[in-house]
Every structure is written in C-alpha cells, then in structure tokens.
C-alpha positions, -999 to 999 in steps of 0.1 A, spaced: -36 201 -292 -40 165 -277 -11 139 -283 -21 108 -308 -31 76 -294 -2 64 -295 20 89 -271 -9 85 -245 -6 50 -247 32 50 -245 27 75 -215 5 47 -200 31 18 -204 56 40 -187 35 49 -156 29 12 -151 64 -2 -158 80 29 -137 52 17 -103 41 -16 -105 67 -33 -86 55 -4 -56 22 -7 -61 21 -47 -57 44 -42 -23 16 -18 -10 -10 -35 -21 3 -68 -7 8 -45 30 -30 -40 29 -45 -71 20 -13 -95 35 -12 -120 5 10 -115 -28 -13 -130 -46 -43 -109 -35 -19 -77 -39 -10 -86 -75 -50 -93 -85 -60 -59 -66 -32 -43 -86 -36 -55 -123 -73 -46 -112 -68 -13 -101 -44 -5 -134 -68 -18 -158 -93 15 -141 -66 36 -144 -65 28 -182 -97 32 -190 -99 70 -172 -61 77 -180 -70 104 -205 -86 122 -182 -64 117 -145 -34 116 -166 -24 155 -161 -38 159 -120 -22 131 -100 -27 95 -112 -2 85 -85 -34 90 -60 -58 80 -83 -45 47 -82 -40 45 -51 -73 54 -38 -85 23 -64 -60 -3 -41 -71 8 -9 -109 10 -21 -106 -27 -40 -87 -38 -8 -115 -31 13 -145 -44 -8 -124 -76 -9 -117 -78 31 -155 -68 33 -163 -95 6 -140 -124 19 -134 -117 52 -99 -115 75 -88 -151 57 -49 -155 67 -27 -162 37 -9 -193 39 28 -172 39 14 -160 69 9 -189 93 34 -186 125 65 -206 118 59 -215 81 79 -198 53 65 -184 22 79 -205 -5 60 -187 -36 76 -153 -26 103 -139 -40 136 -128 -20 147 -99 -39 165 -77 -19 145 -42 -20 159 -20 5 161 -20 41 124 -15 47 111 -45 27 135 -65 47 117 -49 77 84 -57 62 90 -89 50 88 -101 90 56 -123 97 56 -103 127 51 -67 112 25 -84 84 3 -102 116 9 -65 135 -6 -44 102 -34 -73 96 -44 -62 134 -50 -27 118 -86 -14 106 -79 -9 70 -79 26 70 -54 27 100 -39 1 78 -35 20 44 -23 53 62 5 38 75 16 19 45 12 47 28 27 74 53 59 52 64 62 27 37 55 48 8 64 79 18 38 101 12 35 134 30 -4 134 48 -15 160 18 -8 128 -2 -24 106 15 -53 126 21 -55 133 -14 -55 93 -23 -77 84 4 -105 107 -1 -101 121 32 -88 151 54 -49 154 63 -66 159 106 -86 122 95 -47 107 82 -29 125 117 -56 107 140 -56 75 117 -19 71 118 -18 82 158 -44 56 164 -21 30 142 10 39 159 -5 33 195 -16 0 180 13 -11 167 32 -1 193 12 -23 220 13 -56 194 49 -51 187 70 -32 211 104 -29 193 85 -13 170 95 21 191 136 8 187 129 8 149 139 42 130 109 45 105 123 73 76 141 90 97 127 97 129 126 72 161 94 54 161 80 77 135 78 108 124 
C-alpha cells in the first residue's frame, strides 16, 4: 500500500526542514561562499523532490549529498576558483549570519580554515567536510560520493597532509574526538 500524496509530501517537508540548515553549512564548506552554498542547496533539494518517491526508503541523506558535491563541482568547473568577497584576507563578511552553532562552526567560521579547504581538490575537499564536519563514517561517505571507502581513506589522508602543511595548528585542534583526526 503506498501512502497518499499528501503524507509523501509531508514526509518531504520534514526531510528538508529537519537538514537544510546542515546542508547549506556543507555546501557553503565546498564551494566557500554562502550564497553559492544556498543556490547549490535549493538546487540540489528541488532533485531530490522530484526522485523523492523513489530514494525516499534507501538513504536520501546520501542522495543529496552526492547532488551538492556533484553541483559543487560542475560549478567550480563552470566558474572557476572565484574568491567570495567574505573571503578576502582582513575583510569581514557582513552578509553572514553569527549564529552560534557549536564549537565546530566557530572553528570553521575562520578565514583561515575556509582559504585552507579552498586549497583542497574538491574531492579531497568534500571528504573532509563530510568525514570531520559532518560526521559521516567512510561507508557514508563512500556511499554519497559514489566511490570506495580505500578512495575516501586515501582522499582524506591526502587532505590531512595538506591541511596540515597550510595550517599547522591544525594538528593542536581536536577534530571529533581524536587529536588531529581520527
């Protein structure tokens, strides 16, 4: 028995309402401008709608995901490495907002840390957002990349190496949990 229109479409609602606010934070980590992020977002949900009978039940988390980090990409590929305005050395990004959203978006928030992840091939780039700032496990990842869990370990090594040479206290930071990583 399927559920009427209208419980599908109330099931919809809630999936965007309960992981917008995430998925603009991780889409503004891969593309570096808030604006961008919340364009690749409302993109990305407006696939999900129209396949959201049929992803609903497997894992539309990853589904979604996978459309950010694709749309991300065709736009970098399509525009180019432009640097948002927020981004400029010194200047401060008055159209952002300063909620308070946990320690790591404090972390994140740093010009530094979006100037180190814009350093990062976007692949390199989109495992690591989604490995230390989502928390995903690497079947996760994996699983919303299209890839193997060995191509999100070497991705995320290679990332961490990077990371690690552009912004040295990155290894003084306690990333969920573990010292410099996990």
């Amino acid at each position: 028995m399927t559920p009427a229109a209208g419980d599908t479409d109330r099931e919809f609602a809630d999936f965007v309402r309960a992981r917008q606010h995430q998925l603009v934070r991780a889409a503004r980590l891969f593309c570096g401008d808030h604006h961008a992020a919340e364009d690749l977002v409302q993109d990305a949900l407006v696939k999900l709608g129209s396949r959201w009978e049929s992803v609903r039940h497997g894992s539309p988390d990853a589904y979604v995901r996978r459309i950010l980090y694709r749309d991300a990409v065709s736009r970098w590929r399509k525009w180019g490495r432009e640097v948002p305005y927020a981004a400029q050395p010194g200047e401060r990004d008055l159209l952002d907002s300063t909620s308070d959203r946990g320690v790591v978006d404090g972390w994140v928030a740093g010009a530094d840390v979006r100037e180190a992840l814009g350093r990062l091939p976007a692949r390199q780039r989109a495992v690591v957002v989604l490995r230390y700032f989502e928390d995903l496990s690497e079947v996760q990842i994996a699983e919303a990349l299209g890839c193997s869990p060995g191509t999100v370990k070497s991705q995320a090594s290679k990332a961490l190496a990077t990371l690690r040479q552009v912004m040295p206290t990155l290894g003084e930071v306690e990333v969920g949990g573990a010292r410099g990583g996990r």
